[in-house]
C-alpha positions as a LaTeX table, in Angstrom:
\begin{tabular}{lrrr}
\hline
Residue & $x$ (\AA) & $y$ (\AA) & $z$ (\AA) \\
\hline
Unk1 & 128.13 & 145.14 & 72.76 \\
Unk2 & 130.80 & 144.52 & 70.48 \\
Unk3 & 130.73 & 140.79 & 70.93 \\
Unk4 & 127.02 & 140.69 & 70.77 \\
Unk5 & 126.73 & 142.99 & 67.02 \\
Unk6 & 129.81 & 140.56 & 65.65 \\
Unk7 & 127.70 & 137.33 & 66.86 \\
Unk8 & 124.58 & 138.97 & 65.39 \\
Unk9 & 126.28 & 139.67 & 62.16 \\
Unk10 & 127.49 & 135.86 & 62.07 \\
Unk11 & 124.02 & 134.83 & 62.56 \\
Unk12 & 122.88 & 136.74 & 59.65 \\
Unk13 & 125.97 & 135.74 & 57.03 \\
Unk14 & 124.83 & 131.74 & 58.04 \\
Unk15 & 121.45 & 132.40 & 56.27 \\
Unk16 & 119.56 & 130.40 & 58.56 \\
Unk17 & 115.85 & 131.66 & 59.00 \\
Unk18 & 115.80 & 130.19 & 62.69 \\
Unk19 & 119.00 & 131.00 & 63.71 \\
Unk20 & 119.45 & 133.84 & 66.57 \\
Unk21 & 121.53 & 134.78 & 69.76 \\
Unk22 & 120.52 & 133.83 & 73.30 \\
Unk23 & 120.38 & 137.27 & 73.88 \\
Unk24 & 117.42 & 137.50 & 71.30 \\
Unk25 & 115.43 & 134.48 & 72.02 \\
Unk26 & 116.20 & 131.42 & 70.02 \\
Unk27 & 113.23 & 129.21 & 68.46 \\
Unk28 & 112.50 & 126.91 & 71.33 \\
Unk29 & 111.53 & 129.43 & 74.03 \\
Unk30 & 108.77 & 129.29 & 75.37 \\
Unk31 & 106.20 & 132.05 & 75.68 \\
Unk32 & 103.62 & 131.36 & 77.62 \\
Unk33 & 100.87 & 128.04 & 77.51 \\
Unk34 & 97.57 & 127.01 & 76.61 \\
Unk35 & 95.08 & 126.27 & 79.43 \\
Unk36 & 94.07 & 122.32 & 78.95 \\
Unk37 & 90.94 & 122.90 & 81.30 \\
Unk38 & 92.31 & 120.23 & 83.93 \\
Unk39 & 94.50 & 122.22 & 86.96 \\
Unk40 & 95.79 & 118.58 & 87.15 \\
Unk41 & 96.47 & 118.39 & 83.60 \\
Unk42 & 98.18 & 121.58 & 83.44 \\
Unk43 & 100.69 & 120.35 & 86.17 \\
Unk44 & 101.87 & 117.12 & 84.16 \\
Unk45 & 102.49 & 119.14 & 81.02 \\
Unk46 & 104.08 & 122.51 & 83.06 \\
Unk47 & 104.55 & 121.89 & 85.99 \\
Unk48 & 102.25 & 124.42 & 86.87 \\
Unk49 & 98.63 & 124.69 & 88.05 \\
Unk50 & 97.97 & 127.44 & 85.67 \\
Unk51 & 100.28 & 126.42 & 82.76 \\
Unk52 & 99.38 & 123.85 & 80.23 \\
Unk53 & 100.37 & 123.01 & 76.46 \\
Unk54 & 103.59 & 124.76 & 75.46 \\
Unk55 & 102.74 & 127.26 & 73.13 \\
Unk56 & 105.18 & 126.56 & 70.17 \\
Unk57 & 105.59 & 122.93 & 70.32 \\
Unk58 & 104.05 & 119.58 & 69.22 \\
Unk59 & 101.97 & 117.50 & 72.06 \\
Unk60 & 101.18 & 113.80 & 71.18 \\
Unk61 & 98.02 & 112.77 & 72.58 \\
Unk62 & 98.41 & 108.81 & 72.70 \\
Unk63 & 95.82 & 105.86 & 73.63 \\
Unk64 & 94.02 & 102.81 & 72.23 \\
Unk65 & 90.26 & 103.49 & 71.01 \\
Unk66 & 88.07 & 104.93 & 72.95 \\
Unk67 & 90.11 & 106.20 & 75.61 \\
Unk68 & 88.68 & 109.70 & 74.93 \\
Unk69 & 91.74 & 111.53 & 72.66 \\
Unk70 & 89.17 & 113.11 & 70.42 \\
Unk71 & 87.04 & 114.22 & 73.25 \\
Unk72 & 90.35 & 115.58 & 75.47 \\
Unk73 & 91.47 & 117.18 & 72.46 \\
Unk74 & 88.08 & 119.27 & 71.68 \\
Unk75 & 88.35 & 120.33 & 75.29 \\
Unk76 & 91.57 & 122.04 & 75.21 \\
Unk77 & 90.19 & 123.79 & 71.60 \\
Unk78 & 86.96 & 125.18 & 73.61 \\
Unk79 & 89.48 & 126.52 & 76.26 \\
Unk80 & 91.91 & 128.14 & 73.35 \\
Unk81 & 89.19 & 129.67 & 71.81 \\
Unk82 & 87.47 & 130.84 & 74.94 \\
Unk83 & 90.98 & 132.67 & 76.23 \\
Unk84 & 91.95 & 134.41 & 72.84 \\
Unk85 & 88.99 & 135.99 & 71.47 \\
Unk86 & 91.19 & 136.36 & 68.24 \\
Unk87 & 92.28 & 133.04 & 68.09 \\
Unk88 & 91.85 & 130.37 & 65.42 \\
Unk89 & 91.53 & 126.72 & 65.03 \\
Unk90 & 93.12 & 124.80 & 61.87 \\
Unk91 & 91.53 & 120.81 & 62.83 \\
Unk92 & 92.41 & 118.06 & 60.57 \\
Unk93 & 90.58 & 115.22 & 60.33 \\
Unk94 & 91.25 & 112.11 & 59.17 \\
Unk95 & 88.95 & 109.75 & 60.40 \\
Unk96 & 85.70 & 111.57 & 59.82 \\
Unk97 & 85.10 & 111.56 & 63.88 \\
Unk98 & 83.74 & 115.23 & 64.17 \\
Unk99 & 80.67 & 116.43 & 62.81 \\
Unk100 & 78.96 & 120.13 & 63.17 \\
Unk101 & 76.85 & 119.11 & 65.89 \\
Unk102 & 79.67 & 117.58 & 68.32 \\
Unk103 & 81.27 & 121.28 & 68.05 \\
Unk104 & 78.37 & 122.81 & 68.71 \\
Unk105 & 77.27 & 120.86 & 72.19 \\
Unk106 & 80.47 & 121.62 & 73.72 \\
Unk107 & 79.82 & 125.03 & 73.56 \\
Unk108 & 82.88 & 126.03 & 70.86 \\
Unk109 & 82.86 & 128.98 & 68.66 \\
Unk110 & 82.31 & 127.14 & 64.99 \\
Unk111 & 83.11 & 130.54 & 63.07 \\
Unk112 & 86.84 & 130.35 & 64.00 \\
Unk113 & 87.22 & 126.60 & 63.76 \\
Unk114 & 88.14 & 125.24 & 59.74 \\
Unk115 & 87.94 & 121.27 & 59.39 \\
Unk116 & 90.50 & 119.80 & 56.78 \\
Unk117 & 89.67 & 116.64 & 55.65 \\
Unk118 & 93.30 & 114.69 & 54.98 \\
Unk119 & 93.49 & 110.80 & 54.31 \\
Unk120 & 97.33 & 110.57 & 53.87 \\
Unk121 & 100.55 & 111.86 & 55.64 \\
Unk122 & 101.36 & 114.00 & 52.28 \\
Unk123 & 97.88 & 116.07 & 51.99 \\
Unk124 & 98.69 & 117.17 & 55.62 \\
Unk125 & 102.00 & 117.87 & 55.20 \\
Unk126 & 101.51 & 120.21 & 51.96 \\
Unk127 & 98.92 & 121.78 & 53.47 \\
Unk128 & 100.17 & 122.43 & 56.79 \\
Unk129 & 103.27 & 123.62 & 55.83 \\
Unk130 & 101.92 & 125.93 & 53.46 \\
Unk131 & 99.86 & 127.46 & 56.00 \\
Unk132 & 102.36 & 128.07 & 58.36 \\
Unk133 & 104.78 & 129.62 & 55.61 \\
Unk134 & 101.58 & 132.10 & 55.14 \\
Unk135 & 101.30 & 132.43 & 58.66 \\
Unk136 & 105.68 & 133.32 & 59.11 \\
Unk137 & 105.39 & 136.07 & 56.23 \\
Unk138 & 102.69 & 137.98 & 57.65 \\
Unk139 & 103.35 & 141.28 & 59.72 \\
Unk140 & 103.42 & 140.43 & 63.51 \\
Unk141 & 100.25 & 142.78 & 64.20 \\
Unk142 & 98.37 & 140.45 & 61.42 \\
Unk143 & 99.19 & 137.09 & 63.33 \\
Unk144 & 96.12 & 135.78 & 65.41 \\
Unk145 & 96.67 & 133.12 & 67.80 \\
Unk146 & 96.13 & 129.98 & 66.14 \\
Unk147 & 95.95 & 126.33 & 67.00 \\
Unk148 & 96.93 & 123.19 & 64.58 \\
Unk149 & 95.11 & 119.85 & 65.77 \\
Unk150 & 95.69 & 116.01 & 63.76 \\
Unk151 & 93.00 & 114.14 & 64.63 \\
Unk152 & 94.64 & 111.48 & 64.15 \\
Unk153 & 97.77 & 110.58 & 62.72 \\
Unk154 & 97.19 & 106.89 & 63.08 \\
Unk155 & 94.36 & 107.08 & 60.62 \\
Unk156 & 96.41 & 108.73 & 57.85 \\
Unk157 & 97.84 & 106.43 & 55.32 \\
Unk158 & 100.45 & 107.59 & 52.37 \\
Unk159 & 100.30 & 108.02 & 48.48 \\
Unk160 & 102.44 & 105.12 & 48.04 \\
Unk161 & 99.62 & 103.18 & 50.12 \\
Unk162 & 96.09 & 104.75 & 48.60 \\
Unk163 & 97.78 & 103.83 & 44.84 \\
Unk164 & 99.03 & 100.14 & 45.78 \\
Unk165 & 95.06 & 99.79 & 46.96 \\
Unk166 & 93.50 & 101.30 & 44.11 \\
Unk167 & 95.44 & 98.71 & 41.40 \\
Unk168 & 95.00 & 95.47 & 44.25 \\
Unk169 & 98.24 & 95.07 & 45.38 \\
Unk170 & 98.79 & 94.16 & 48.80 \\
Unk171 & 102.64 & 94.80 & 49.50 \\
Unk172 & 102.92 & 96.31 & 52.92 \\
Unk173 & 103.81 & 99.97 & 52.61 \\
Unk174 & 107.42 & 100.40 & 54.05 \\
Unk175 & 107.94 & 104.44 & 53.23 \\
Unk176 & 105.39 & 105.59 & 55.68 \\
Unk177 & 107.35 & 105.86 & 58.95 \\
Unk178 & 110.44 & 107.58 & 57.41 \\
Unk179 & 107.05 & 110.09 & 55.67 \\
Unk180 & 106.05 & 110.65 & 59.26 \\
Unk181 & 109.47 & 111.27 & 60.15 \\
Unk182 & 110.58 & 113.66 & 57.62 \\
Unk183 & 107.50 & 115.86 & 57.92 \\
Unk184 & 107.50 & 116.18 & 61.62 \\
Unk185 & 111.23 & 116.58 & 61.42 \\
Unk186 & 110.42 & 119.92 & 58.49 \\
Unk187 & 107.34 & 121.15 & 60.79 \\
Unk188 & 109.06 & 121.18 & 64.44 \\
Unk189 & 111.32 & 124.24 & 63.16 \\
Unk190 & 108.63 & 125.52 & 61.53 \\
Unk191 & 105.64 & 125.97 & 64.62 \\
Unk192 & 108.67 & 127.17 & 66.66 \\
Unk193 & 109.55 & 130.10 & 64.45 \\
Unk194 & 105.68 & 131.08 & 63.72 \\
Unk195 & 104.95 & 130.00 & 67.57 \\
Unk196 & 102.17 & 128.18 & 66.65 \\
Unk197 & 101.23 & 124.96 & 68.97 \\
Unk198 & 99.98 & 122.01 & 67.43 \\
Unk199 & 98.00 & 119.12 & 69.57 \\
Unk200 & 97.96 & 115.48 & 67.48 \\
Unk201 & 96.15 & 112.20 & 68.48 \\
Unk202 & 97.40 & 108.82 & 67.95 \\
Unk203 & 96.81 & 104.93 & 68.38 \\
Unk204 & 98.92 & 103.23 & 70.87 \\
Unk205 & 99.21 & 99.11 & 70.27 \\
Unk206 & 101.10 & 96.34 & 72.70 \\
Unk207 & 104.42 & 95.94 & 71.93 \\
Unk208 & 105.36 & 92.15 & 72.46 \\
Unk209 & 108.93 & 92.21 & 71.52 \\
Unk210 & 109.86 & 91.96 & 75.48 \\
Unk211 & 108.65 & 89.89 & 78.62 \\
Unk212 & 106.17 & 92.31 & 79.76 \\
Unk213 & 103.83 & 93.89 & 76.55 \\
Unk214 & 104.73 & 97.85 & 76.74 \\
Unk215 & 102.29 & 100.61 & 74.73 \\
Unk216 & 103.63 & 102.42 & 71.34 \\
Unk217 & 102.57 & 104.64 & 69.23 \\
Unk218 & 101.61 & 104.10 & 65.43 \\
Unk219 & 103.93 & 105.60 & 63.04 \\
Unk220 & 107.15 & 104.48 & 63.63 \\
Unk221 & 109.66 & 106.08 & 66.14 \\
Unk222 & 110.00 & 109.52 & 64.28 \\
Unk223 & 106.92 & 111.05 & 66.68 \\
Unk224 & 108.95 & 109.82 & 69.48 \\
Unk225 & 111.46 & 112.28 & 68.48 \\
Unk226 & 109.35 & 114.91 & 67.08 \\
Unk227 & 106.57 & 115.54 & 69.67 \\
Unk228 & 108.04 & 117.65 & 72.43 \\
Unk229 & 105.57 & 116.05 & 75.29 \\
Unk230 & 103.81 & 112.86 & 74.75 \\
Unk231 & 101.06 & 111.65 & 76.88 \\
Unk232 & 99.72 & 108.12 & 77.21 \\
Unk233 & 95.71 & 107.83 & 78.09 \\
Unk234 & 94.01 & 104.93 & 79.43 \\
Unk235 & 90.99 & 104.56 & 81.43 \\
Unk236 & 88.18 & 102.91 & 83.73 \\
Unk237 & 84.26 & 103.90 & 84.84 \\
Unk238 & 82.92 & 106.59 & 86.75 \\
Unk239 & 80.15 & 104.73 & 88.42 \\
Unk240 & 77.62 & 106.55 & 90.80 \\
Unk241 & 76.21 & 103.21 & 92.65 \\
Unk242 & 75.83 & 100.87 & 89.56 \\
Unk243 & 75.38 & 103.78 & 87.41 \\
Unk244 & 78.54 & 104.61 & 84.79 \\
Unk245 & 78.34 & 108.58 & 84.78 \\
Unk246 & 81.86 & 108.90 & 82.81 \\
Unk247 & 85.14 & 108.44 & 82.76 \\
Unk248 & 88.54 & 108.52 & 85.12 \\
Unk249 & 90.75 & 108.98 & 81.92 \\
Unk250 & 95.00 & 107.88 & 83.59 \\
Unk251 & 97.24 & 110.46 & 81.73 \\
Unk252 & 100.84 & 109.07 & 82.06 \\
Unk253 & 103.57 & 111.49 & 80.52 \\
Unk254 & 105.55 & 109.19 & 78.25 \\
Unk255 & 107.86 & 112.11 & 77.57 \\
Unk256 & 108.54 & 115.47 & 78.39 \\
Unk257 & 110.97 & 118.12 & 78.05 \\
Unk258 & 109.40 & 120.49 & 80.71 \\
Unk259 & 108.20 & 118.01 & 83.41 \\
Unk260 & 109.24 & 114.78 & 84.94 \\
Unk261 & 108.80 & 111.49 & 82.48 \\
Unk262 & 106.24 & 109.01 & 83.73 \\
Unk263 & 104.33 & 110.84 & 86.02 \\
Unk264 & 100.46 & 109.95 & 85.82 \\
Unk265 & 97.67 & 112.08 & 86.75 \\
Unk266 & 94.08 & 110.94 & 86.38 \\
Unk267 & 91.24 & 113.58 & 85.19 \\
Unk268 & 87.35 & 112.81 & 85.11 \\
Unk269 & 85.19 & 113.41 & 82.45 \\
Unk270 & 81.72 & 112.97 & 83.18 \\
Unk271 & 79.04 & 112.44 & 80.24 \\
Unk272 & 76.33 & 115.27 & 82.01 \\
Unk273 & 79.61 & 117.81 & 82.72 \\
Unk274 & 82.23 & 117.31 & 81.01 \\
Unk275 & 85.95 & 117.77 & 82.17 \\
Unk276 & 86.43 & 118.56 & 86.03 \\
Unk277 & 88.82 & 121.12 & 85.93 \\
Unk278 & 89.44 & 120.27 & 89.65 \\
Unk279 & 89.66 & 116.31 & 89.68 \\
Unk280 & 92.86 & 114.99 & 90.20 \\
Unk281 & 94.53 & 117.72 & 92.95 \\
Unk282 & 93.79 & 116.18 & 95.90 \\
Unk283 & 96.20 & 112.96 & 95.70 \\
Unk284 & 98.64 & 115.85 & 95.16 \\
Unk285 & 98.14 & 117.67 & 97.64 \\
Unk286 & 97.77 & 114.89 & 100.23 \\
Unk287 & 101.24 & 113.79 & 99.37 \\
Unk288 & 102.80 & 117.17 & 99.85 \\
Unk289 & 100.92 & 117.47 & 103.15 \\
Unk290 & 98.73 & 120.54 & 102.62 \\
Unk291 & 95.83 & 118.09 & 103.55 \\
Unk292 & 95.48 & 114.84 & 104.89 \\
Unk293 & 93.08 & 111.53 & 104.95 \\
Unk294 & 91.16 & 111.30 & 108.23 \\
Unk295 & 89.52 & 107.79 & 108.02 \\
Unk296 & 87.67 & 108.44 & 104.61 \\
Unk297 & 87.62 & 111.78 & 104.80 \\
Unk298 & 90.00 & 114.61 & 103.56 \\
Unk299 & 90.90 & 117.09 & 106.01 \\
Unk300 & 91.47 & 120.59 & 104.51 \\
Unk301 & 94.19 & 123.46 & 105.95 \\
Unk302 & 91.48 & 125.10 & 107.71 \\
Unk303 & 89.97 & 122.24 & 109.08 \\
Unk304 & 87.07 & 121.35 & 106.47 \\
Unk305 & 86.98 & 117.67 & 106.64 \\
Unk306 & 84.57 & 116.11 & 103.65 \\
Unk307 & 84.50 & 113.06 & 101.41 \\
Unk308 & 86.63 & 113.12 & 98.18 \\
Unk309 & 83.02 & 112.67 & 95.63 \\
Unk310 & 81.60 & 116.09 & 98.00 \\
Unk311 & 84.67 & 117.64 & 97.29 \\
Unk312 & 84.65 & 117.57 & 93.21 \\
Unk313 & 80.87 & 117.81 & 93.10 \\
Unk314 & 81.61 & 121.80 & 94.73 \\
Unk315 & 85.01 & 122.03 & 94.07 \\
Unk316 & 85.06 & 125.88 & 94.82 \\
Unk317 & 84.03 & 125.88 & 98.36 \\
Unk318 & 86.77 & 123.87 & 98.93 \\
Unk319 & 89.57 & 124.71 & 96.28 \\
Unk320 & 89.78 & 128.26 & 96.81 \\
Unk321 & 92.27 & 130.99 & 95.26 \\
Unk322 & 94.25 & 130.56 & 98.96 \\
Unk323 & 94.63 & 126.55 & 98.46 \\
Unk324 & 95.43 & 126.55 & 94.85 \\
Unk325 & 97.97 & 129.17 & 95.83 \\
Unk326 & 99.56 & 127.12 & 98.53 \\
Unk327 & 99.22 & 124.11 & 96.43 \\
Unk328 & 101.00 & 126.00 & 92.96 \\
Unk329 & 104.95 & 125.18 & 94.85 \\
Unk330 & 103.88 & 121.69 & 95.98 \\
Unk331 & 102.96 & 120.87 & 92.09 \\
Unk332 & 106.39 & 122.46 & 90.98 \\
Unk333 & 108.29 & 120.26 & 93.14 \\
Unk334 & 106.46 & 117.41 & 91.98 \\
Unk335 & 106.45 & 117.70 & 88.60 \\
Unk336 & 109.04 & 120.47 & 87.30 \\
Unk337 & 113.39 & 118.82 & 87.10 \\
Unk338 & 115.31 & 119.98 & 90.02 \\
Unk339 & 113.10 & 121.82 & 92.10 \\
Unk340 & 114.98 & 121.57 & 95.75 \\
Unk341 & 113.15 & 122.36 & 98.96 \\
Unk342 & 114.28 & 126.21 & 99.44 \\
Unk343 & 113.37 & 126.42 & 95.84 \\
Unk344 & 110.02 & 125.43 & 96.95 \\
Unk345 & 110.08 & 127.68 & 99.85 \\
Unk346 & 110.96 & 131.11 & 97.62 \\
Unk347 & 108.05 & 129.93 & 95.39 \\
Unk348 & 105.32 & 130.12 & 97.76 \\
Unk349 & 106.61 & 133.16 & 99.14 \\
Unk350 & 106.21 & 135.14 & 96.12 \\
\hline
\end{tabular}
């Protein structure tokens, strides 16, 4: 006890706001997650079927247009709101994407949403961080679950930028990537300590500089540094026949500091539906062997054999509470660091 009072005291002489012993908790634990609404989903970003978005840290949503970031994004908000009935959503936009309406149709509670228009990397750094300083020096009883969102930081230019416009020059802007850097850099520390997550699109472009073109992200390589899990979208038709009925949207995890680096899962969005919470589990679990592919079929523990479209179209009947049980080690070992086969073993035990 001795040791652990003169540590403490140490602490408290540095004069460091974030600063604390093990024995306390330190600013990167992790309490618990936010449900994505994709089991599959979940399992890239945790490691677990019913984990999800870390709740204090920064996720980078990444693709090139269209891929669906916007529409991913407003999923996982429906899915905060719906589990916290306290909760609240802080959404800025900068590229004027959302409207009222699109809210509204997917079923999300508008009263505890707030929009804030931004249009460059300062407005949303001001305003962010004076939010969350609110937010740190309120009582713990007054704190309500919240949720940050940057839709998108592509879109946002700088001061420097919107004033070299306005009197016609047309000198690139060369401070904006050390901007990006310096807030994410301030606001990391910052959502940590007030345990607030926060969930930010971005634009992803071909990088030529090598033989074969790779994908980055806009804004210089300060996000690479600053977003604790960053996940790469791409994407090709649903088609029923010659019908297109949605989307199979490829999440690759570009990095991660819970789960495995470049590990892809693939998630369907259908236009009448919406996300398949379901879509995505059974290449997982026909790797691990808890089923297996008869001819075209999939052949379930129990001996339910069916086609892979019957399956997601009544995903219950066949994905019950005993599968997604037996299936919750299987998805540890396959996404989670260091996960050995006994550990496996104890896991499904318990």
């Amino acid at each position: 006890m001795a040791k652990t009072s003169f540590l403490s005291d140490l602490v408290k002489t540095s004069g460091n706001d974030f600063a604390s012993t093990l024995e306390d908790g330190i600013v990167s634990d992790v309490n618990g997650f936010i449900d994505t609404g994709s089991y599959a989903f979940n399992a890239l970003l945790s490691g677990s079927l019913w984990g999800g978005i870390a709740d204090n840290k920064i996720l980078a949503i990444a693709g090139e247009s269209a891929t669906g970031k916007t529409y991913f994004t407003m999923g996982i908000v429906k899915k905060f709101l719906e589990d916290r009935e306290n909760a609240v959503v802080l959404y800025f936009d900068s590229e004027q994407a959302v409207t009222s309406p699109m809210f509204q149709e997917r079923g999300i509670d508008t009263s505890r949403v707030a929009i804030f228009p931004v249009a460059t990397v300062e407005e949303f750094r001001h305003q962010v961080l004076r939010i969350v300083d609110k937010y740190i020096e309120l009582p713990k009883d007054e704190q309500k679950p919240m949720l940050i969102v940057l839709d998108s930081l592509g879109m946002l230019s700088t001061s420097k930028e919107v004033n070299d416009t306005a009197e016609g020059k047309e000198t690139k802007d060369m401070t904006r990537a050390q901007l990006v850097k310096a807030t994410f850099r301030v606001l990391t520390l910052k959502l940590g300590k007030a345990g607030i997550p926060l969930i930010m699109t971005n634009h992803t472009y071909d990088s030529m500089g090598s033989m074969f073109p790779t994908k980055e992200m806009s804004g210089g390589q300060g996000l690479r540094y600053a977003a604790s899990t960053i996940v790469f979208l791409s994407k090709r038709k649903d088609k029923d026949g010659t019908d297109v009925i949605g989307n199979i949207v490829h999440c690759k995890l570009y990095k991660g500091r819970l789960t495995k680096e470049n590990k892809v899962v693939d998630v369907n969005i259908s236009y009448d539906s919406g996300l398949n919470p379901y879509y995505g589990l059974l290449p997982i679990a026909e790797k691990h062997g808890l089923i297996k592919k008869v001819s075209t079929k999939f052949e379930f523990p129990d001996g339910t054999k069916a086609f892979e479209k019957a399956i997601y179209k009544n995903p219950k009947k066949y994905f019950t509470q005993e599968f997604m049980d037996a299936l919750e080690p299987l998805v540890a070992k396959e996404f989670k660091y260091g996960m050995s086969g006994e550990e496996v073993e104890e896991a499904s035990e318990e």
